[in-house]
Structure formats: C-alpha cells, structure tokens
N, CA, C and O atoms as a printed pandas DataFrame, in Angstrom:
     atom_number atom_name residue_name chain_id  residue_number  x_coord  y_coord  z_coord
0              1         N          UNK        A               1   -0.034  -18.525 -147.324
1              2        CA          UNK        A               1    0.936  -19.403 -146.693
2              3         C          UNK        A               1    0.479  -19.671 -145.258
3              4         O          UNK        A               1    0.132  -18.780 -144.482
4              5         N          UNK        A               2    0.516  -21.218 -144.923
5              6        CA          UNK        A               2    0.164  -20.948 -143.517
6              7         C          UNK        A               2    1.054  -21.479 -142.367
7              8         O          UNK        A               2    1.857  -22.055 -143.102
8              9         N          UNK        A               3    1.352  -21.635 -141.576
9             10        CA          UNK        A               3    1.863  -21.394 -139.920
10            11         C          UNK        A               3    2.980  -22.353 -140.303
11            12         O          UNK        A               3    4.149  -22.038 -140.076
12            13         N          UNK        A               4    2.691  -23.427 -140.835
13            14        CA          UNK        A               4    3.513  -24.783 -140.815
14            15         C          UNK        A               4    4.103  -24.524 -142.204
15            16         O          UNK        A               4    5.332  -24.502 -142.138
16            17         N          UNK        A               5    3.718  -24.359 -143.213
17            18        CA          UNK        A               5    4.875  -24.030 -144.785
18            19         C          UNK        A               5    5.893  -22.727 -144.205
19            20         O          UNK        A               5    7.122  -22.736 -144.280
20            21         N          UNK        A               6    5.324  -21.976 -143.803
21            22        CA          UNK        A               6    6.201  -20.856 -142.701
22            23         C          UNK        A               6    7.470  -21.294 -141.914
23            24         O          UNK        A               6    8.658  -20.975 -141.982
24            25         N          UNK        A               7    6.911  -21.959 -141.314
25            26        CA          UNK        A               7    7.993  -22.309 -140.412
26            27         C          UNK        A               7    9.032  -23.236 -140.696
27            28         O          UNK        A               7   10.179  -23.215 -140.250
28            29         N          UNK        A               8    8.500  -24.086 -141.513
29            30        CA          UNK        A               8    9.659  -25.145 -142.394
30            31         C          UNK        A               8   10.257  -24.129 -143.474
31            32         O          UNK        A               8   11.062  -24.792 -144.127
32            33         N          UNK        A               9   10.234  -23.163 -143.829
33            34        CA          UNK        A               9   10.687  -22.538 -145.253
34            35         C          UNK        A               9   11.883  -22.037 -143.774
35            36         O          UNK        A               9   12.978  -22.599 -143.768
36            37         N          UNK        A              10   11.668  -21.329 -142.988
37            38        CA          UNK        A              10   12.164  -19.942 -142.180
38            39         C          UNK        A              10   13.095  -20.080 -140.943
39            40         O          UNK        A              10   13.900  -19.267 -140.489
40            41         N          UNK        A              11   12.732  -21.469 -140.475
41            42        CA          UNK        A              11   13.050  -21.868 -139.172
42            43         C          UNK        A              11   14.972  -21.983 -139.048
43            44         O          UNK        A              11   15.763  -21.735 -138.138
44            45         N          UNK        A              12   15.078  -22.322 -140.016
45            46        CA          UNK        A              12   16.429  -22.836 -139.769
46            47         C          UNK        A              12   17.301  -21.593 -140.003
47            48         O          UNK        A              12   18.430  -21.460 -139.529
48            49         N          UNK        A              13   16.499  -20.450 -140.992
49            50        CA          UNK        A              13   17.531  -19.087 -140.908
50            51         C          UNK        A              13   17.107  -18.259 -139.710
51            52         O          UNK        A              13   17.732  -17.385 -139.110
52            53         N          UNK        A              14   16.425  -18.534 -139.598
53            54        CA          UNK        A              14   16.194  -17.751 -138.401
54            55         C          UNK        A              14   16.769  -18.634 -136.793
55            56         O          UNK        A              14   17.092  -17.863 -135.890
56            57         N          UNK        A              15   16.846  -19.722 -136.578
57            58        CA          UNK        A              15   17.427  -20.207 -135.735
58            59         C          UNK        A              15   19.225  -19.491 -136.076
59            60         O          UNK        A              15   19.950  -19.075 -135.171
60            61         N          UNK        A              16   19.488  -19.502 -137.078
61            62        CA          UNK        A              16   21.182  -18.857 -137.274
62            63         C          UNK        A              16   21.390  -17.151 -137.145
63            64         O          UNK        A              16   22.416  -16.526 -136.874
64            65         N          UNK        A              17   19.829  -16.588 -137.486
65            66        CA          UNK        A              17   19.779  -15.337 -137.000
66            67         C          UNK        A              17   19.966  -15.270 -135.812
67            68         O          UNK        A              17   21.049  -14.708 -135.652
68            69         N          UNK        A              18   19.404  -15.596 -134.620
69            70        CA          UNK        A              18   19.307  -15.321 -133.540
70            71         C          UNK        A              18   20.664  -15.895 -132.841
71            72         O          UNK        A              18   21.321  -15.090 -132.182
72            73         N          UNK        A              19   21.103  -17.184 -132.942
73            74        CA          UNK        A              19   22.574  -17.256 -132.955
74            75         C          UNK        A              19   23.270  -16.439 -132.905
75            76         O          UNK        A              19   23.750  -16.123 -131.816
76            77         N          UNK        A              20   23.588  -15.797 -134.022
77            78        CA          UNK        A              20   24.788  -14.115 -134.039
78            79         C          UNK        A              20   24.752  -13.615 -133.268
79            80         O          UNK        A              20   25.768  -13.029 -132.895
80            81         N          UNK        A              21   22.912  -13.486 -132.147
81            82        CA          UNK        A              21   22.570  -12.268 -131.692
82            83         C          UNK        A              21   23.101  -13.258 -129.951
83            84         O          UNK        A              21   24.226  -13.303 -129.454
84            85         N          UNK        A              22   21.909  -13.856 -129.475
85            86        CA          UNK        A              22   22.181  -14.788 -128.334
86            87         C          UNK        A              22   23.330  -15.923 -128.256
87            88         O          UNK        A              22   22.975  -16.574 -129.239
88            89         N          UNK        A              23   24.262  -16.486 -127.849
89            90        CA          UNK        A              23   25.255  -17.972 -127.542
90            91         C          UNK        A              23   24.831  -18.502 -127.071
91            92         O          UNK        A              23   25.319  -19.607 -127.312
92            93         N          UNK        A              24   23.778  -18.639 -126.106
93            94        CA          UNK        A              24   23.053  -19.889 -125.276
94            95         C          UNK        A              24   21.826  -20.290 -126.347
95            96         O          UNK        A              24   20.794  -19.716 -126.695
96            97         N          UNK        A              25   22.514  -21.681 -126.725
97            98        CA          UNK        A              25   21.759  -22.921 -127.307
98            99         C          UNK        A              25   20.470  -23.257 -127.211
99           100         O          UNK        A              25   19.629  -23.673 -128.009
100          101         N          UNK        A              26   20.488  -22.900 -125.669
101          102        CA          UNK        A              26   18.928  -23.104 -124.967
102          103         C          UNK        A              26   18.055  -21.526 -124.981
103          104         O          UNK        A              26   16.854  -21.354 -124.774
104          105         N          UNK        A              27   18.852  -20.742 -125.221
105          106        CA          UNK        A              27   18.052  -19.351 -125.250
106          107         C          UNK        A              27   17.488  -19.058 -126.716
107          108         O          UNK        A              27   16.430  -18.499 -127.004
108          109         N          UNK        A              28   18.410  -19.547 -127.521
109          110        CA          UNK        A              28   17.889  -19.542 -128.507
110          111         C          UNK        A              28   16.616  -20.384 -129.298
111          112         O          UNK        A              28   15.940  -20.150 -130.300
112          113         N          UNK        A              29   16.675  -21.626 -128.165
113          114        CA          UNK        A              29   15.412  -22.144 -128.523
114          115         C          UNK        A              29   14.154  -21.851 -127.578
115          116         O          UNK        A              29   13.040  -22.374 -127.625
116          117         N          UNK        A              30   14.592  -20.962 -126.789
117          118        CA          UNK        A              30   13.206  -20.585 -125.849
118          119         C          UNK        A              30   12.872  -19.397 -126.596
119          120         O          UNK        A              30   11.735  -19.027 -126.302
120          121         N          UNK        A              31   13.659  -18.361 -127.798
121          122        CA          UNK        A              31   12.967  -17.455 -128.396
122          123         C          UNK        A              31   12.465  -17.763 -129.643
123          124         O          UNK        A              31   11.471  -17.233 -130.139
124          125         N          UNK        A              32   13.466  -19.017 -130.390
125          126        CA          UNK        A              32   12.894  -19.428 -131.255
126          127         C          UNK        A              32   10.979  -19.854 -130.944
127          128         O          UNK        A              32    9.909  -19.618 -131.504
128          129         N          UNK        A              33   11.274  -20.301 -130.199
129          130        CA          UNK        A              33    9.847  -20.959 -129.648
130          131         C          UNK        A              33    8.652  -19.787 -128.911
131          132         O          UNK        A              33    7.598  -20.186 -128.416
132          133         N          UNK        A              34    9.043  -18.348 -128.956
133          134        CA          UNK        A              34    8.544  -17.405 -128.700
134          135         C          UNK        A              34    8.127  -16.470 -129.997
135          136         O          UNK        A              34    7.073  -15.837 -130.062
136          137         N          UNK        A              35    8.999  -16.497 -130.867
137          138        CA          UNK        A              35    8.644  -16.048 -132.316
138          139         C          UNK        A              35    7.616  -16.827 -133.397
139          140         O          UNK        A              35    7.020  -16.276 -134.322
140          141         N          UNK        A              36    7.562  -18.301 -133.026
141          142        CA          UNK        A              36    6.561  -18.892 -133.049
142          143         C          UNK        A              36    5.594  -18.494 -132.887
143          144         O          UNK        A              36    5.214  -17.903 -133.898
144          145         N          UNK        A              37    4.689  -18.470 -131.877
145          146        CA          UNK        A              37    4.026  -18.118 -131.283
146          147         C          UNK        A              37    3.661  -16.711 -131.437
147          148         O          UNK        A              37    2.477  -16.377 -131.483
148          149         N          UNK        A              38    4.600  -15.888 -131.516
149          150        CA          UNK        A              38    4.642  -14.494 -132.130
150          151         C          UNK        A              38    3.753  -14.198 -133.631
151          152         O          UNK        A              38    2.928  -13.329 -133.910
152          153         N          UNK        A              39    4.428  -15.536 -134.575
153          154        CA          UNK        A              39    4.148  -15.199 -135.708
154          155         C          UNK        A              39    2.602  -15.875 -135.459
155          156         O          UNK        A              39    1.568  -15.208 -135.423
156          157         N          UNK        A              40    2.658  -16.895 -135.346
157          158        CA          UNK        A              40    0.897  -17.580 -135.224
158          159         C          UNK        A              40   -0.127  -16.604 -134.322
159          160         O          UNK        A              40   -1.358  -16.622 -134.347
160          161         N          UNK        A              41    0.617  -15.876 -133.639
161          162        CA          UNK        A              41   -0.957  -15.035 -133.261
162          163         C          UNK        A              41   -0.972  -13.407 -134.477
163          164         O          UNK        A              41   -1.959  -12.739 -134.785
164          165         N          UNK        A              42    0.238  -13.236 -134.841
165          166        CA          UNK        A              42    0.283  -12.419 -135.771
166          167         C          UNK        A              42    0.036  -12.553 -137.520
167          168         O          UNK        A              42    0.267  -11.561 -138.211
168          169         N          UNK        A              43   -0.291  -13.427 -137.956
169          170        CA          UNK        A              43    0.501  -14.044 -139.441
170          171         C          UNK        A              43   -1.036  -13.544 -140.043
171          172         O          UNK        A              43   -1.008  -12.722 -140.960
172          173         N          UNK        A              44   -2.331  -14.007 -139.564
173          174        CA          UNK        A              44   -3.037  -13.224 -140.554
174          175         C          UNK        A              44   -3.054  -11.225 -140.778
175          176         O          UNK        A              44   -3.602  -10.511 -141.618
176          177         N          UNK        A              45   -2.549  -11.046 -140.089
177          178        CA          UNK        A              45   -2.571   -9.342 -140.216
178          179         C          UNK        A              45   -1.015   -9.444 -141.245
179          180         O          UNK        A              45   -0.218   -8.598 -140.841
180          181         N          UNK        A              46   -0.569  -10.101 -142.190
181          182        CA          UNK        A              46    0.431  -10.287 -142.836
182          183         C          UNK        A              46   -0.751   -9.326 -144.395
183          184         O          UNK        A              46   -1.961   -9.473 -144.563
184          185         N          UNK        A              47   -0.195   -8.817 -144.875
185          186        CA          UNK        A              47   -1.548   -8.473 -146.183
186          187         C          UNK        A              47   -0.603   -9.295 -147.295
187          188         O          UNK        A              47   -0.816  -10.389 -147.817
188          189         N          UNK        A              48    0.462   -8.418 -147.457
189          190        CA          UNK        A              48    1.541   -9.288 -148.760
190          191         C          UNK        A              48    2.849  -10.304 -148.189
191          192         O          UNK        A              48    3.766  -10.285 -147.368
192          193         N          UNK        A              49    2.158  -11.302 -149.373
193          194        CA          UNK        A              49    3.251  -12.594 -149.039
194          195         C          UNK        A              49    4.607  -12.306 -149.158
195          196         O          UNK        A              49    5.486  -12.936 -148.568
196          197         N          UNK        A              50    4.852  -11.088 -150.132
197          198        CA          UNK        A              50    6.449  -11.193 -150.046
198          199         C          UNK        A              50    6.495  -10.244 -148.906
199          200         O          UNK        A              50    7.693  -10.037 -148.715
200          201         N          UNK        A              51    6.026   -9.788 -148.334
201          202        CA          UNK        A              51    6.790   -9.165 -146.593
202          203         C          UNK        A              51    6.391   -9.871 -145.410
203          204         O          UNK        A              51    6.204   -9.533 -144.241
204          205         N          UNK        A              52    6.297  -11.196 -146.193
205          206        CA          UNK        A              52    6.799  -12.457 -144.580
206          207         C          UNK        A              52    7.298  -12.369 -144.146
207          208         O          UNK        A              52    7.181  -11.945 -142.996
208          209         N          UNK        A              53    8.812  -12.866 -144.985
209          210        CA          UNK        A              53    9.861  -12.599 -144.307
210          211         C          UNK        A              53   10.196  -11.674 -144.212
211          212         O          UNK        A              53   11.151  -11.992 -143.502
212          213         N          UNK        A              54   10.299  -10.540 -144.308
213          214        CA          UNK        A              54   11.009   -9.183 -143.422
214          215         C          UNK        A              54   10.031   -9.243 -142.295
215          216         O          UNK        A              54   10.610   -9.211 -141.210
216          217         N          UNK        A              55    8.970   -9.307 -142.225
217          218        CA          UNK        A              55    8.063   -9.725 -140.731
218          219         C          UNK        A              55    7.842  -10.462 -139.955
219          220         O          UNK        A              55    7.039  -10.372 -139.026
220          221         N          UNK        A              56    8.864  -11.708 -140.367
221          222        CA          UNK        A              56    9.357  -12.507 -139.784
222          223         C          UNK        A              56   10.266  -12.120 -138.980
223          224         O          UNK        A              56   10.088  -12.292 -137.774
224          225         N          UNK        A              57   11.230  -11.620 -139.369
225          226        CA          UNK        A              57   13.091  -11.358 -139.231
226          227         C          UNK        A              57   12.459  -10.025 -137.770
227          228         O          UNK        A              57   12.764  -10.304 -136.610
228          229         N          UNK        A              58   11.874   -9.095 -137.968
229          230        CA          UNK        A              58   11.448   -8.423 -137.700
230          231         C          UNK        A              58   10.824   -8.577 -136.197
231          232         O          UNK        A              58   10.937   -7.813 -135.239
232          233         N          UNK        A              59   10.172   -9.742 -136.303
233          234        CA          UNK        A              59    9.920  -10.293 -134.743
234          235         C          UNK        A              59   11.033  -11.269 -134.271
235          236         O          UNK        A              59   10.857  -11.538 -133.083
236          237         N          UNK        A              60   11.583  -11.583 -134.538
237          238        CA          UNK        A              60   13.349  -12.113 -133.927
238          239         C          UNK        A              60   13.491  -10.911 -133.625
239          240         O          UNK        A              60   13.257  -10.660 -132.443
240          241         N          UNK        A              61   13.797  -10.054 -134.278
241          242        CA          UNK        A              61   15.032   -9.139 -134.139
242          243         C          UNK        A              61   14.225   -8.132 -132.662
243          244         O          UNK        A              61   14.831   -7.571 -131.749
244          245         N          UNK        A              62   12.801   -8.195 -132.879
245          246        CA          UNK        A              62   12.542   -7.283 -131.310
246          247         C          UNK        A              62   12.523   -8.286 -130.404
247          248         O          UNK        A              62   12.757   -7.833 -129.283
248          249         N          UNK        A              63   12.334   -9.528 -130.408
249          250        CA          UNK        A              63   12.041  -10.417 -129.326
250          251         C          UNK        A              63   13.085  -10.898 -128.477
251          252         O          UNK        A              63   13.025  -11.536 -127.427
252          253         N          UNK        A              64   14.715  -10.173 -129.587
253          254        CA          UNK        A              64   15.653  -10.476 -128.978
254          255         C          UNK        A              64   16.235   -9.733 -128.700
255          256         O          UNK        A              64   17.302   -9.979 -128.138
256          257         N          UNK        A              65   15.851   -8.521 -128.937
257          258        CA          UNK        A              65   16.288   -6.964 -128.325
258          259         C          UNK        A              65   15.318   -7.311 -126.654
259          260         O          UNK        A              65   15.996   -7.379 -125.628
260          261         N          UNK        A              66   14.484   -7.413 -126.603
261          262        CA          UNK        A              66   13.694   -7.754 -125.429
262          263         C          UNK        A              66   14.456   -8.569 -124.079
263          264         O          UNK        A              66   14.769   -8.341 -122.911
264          265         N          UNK        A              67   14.521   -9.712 -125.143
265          266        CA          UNK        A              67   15.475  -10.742 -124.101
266          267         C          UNK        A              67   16.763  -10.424 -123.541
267          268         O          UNK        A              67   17.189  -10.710 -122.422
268          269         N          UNK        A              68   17.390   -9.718 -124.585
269          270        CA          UNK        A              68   18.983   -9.084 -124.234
270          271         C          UNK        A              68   18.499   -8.057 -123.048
271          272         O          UNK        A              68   18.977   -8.014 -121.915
272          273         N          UNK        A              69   17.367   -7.184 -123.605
273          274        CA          UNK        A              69   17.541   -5.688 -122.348
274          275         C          UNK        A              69   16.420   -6.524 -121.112
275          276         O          UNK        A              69   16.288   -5.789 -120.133
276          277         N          UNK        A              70   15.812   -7.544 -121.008
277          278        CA          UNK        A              70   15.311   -8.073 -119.838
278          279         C          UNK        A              70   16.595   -8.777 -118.761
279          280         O          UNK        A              70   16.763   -8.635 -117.549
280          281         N          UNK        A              71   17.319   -9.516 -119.717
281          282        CA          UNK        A              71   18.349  -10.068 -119.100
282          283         C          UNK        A              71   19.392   -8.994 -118.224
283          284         O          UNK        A              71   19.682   -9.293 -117.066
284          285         N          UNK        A              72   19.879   -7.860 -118.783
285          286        CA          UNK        A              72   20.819   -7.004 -118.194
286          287         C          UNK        A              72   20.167   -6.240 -117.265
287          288         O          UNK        A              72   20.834   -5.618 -116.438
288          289         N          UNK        A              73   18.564   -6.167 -117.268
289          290        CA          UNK        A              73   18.409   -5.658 -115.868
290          291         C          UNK        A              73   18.109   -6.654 -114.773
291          292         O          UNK        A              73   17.842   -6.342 -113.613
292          293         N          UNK        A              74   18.162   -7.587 -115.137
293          294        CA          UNK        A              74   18.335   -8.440 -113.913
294          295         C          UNK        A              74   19.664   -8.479 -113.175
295          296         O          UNK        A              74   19.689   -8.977 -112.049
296          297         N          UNK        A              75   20.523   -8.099 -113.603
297          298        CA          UNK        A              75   22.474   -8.600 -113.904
298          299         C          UNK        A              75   22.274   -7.152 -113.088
299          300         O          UNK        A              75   23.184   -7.067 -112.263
300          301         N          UNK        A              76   21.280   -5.835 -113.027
301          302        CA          UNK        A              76   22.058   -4.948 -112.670
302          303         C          UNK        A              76   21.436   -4.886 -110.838
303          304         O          UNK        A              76   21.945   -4.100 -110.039
C-alpha cells in the first residue's frame, strides 16, 4: 500500500480521532498534517499490511499526547 491509497482509506477517521482528543479545528489539522509526514517517513518499516492501521492510530495517538503535554507546559 502506498502513502496516497493510505491516506485516502484513513484520513477522514483519523481526522475524527484526533477531534475527541484536540477542539481546535486548526490544531487538528496542523497534527493531522504532522502524522502525515510521520507516516511517510515511517510506512516502509510497516512489515504487515494488516497492522497499518493500528500504526497508524498509534502515531495520532502519540503525536497528540505530545501536542497536549507541549501545550500545558507552555500554560505553566
């Protein structure tokens, strides 16, 4: 599978993943647009196709643990 069948299959659940997590519209598309990028420098070290997506979900889910604990130490 490559970068672009990826991202059209994934993009839109994962834009609603990160939603739940972030409320800013625009934050969510500056990580969306970071997991990107995430996955394209990562996607050949993928070995099996069916653990895309959990390795997908997987880089949301730290990239936005990141963003949340970068953000609150700025706030402190």
């Amino acid at each position: 599978m490559n970068l672009e069948e990826l991202w059209q299959e994934y993009q839109s659940a994962l834009r609603a993943f990160l939603l739940k997590r972030v409320a800013d519209h625009d934050d969510v598309e500056d990580l969306l647009q970071e997991v990107l990028i995430k996955t394209h420098q990562g996607l050949s070290d993928i070995r099996a196709a069916t653990s895309v997506k959990s390795w997908l979900f997987q880089v949301a889910n730290r990239t936005t643990i990141n963003f949340i604990d970068i953000r609150q130490k700025r706030m402190l």
